[in-house]
C-alpha positions in Angstrom: -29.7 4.7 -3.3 -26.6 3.2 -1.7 -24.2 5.6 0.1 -20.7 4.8 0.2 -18.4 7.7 2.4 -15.2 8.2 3.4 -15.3 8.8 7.2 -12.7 9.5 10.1 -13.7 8.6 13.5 -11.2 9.5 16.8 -9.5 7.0 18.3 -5.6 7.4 20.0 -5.4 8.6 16.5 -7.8 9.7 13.4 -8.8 6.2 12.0 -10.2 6.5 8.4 -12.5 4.1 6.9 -15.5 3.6 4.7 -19.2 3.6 5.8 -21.3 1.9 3.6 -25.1 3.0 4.0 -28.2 0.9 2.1 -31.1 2.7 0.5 -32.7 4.8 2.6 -35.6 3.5 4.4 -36.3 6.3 6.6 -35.5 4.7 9.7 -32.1 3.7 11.6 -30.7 0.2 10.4 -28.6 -2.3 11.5 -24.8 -2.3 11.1 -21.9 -4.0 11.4 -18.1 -2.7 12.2 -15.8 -5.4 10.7 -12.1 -6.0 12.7 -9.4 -7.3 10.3 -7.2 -9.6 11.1 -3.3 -9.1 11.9 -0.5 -7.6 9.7 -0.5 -4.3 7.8 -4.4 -4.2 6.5 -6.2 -1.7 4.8 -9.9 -1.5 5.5 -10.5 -3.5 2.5 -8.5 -6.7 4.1 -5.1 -5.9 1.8 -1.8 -7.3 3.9 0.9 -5.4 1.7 1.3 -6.5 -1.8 -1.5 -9.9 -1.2 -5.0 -8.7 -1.9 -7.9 -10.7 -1.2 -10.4 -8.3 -0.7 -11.9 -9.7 2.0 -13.4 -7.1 4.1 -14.6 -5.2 0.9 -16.0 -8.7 0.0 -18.4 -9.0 3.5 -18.8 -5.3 3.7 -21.2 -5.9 0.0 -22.7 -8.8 1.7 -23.9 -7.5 4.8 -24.7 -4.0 2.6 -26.8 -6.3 0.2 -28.9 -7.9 3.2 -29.6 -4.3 4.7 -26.9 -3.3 7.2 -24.9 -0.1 7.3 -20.9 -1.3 7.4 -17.5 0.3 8.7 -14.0 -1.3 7.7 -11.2 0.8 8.5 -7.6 0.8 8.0 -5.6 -0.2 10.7 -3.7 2.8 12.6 -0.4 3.7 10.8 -2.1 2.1 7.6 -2.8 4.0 4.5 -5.0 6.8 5.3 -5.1 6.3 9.1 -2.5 8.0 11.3 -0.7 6.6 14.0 2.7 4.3 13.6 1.6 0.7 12.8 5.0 -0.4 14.1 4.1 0.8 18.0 0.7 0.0 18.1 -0.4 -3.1 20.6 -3.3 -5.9 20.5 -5.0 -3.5 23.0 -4.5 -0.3 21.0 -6.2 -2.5 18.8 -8.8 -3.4 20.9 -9.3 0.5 21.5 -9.8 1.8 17.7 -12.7 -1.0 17.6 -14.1 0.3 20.5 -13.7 3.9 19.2 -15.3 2.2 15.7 -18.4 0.8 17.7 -19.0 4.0 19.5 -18.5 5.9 16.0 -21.5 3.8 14.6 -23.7 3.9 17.7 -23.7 7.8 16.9 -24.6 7.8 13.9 -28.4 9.1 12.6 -28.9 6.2 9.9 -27.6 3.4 12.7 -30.2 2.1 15.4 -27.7 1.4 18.1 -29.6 -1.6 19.4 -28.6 -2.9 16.6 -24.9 -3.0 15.9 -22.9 -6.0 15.6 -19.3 -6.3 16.0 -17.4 -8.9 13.3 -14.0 -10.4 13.8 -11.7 -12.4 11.4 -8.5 -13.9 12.3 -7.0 -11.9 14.8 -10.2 -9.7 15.0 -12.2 -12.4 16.2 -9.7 -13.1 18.6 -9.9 -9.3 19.8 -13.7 -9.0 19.3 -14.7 -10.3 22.9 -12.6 -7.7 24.0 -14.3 -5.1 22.4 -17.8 -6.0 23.5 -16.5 -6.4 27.0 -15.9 -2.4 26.4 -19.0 -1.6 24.3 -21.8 -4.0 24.4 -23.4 -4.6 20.9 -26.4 -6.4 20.1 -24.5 -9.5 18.5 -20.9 -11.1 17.5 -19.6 -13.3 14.5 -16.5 -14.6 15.0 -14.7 -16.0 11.6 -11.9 -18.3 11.9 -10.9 -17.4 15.5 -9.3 -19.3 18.2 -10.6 -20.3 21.5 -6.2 -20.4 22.7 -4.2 -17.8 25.0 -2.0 -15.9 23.0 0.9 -17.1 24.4 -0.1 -20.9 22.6 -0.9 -19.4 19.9 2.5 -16.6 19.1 5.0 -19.6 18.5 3.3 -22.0 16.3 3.6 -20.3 13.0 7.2 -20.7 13.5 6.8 -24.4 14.6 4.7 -25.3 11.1 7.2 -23.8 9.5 10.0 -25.9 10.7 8.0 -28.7 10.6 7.0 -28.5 6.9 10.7 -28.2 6.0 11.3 -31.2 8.3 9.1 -33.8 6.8 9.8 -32.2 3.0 10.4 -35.0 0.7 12.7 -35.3 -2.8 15.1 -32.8 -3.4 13.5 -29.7 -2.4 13.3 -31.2 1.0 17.0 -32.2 0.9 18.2 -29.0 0.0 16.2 -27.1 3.1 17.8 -29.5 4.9 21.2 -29.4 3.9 21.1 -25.3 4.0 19.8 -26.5 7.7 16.7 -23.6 7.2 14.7 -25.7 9.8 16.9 -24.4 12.4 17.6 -20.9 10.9 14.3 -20.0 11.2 13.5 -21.4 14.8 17.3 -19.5 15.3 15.4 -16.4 14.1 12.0 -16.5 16.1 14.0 -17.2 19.6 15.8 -14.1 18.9 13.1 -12.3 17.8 11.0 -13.9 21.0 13.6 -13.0 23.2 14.3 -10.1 22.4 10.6 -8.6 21.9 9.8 -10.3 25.5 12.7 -8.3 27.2 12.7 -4.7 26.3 9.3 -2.4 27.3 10.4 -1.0 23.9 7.4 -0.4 21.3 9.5 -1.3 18.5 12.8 -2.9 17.9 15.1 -3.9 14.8 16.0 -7.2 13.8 19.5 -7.1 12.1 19.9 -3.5 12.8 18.0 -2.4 10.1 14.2 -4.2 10.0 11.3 -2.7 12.6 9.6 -5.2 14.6 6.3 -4.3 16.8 7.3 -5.7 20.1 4.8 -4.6 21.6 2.2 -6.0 19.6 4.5 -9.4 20.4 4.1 -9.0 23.9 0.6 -7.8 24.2 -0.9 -11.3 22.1 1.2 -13.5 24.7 -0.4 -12.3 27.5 -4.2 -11.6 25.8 -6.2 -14.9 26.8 -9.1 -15.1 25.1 -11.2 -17.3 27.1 -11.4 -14.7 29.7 -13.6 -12.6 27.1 -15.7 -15.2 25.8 -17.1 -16.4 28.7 -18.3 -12.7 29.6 -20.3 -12.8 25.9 -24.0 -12.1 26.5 -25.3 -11.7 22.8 -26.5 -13.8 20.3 -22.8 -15.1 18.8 -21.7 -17.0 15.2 -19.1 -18.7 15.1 -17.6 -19.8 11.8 -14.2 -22.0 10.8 -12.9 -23.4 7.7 -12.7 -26.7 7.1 -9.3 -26.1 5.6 -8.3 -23.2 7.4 -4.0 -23.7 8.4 -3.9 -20.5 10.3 -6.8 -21.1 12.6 -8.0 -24.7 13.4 -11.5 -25.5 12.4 -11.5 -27.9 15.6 -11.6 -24.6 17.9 -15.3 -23.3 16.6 -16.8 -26.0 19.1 -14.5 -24.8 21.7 -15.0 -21.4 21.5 -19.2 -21.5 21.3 -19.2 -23.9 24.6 -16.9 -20.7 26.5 -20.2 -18.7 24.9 -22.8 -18.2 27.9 -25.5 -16.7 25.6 -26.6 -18.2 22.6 -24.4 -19.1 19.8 -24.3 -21.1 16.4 -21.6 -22.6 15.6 -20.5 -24.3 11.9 -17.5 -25.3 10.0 -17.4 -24.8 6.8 -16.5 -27.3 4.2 -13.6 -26.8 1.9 -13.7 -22.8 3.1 -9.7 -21.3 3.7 -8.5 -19.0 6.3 -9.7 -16.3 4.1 -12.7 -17.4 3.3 
């Protein structure tokens, strides 16, 4: 019978998740420790108020195919403690590592076995992680093979663009309220302000937090330094239609990838899958 369990496992802080265990075989399994992507997630893949159920939704798959599963909420995040506004990409890095050591330990897992999967900004921490704590394999879901600081500004940038080249009268009106430069007014401050304090957290306008930290930890995190340090079996996996991460990166990433690696976009799959 399937066992699903409510778990804490130390990192910094207590980090609560859920371990999902197949029928028992009588021998250790394989497993998987999933790493969500950025923003305020639950172990489930929730950002706030948007569910999609992602995490829950890979946690059954790899469940239904025989692995043993951990998704956690990120620290600061529902049930796990810690302040989400001063953690950093690499206290990040640490409560996967904690998470990989946490399965490695446990009876029903064989630790030879244990694979580490990363979406979004997961998969861009993941090589991180094994660099810490060596696993038997990787799957990296709409990552990027880009240094952080490449990749920080350019949700600003679409943004400004899409207003730019809006047409009819919703276009004219963004225009004429001149939000294109309003919001790249808004991320230079921001920027600028995150990149020149050694402040965990700041306010924008006085009143809103902002996890600076986090800021300044991506621009410096360069992925490519962690990839080409891989020496497990690797998937990587893009979305044909993926905006946040682009599909045209998969190749890039699996030729950084010393060991061996598949590689495949997917057609007509999103950012979240």
């Amino acid at each position: 019978m399937t066992k699903i369990k409510k778990v804490t496992f130390n990192s910094e802080y207590p980090l609560a998740g859920t371990l999902s265990i197949p029928k028992n075989t009588g021998k250790s399994l394989p497993a998987v420790i999933i790493i969500s992507g950025s923003g305020y997630a639950d172990r489930d893949g929730n950002v706030g108020s948007f569910k999609s159920n992602i995490l829950l939704e890979l946690s059954t798959l790899f469940l239904s195919i025989g692995f043993v599963t951990l998704r956690y909420d990120k620290r600061g995040v529902d049930k796990s403690a810690g302040d989400y506004y001063e953690a950093g990409l690499n206290d990040y890095i640490n409560d996967a590592v904690s998470g990989v050591q946490y399965l490695k330990s446990l009876n029903e897992v064989d630790e030879n076995k244990v694979v580490i999967l990363g979406h979004s900004e997961g998969a861009f921490l993941a090589p991180a992680v094994y660099e810490q704590e060596p696993v038997s394999g990787l799957i990296l879901l709409c990552g990027t093979s880009s240094p952080g600081k490449d990749i920080m500004p350019l949700p600003a940038k679409k943004v400004v663009k899409e207003i730019q080249k809006a047409s009819g009268i919703k276009g004219f009106l963004l225009r004429l309220f001149r939000l294109d430069k309003l919001i790249k007014k808004l991320w230079d401050s921001t920027n600028n302000k995150a990149l020149n304090t050694d402040k965990a957290v700041i306010k924008l306008f006085g009143i809103k937090k902002f996890n600076a930290k986090w800021l300044r930890e991506s621009y410096d995190f360069d992925v490519r330094t962690y990839l080409k340090k891989i020496n497990c079996p690797s998937l990587v996996l893009g979305g044909e239609k993926d905006i946040q991460s682009d599909p045209n990166e998969v190749e890039e990433i699996a030729a950084m990838i010393p060991s061996a690696v598949v590689s495949k976009i997917i057609p007509n799959m999103n950012h979240i899958l």
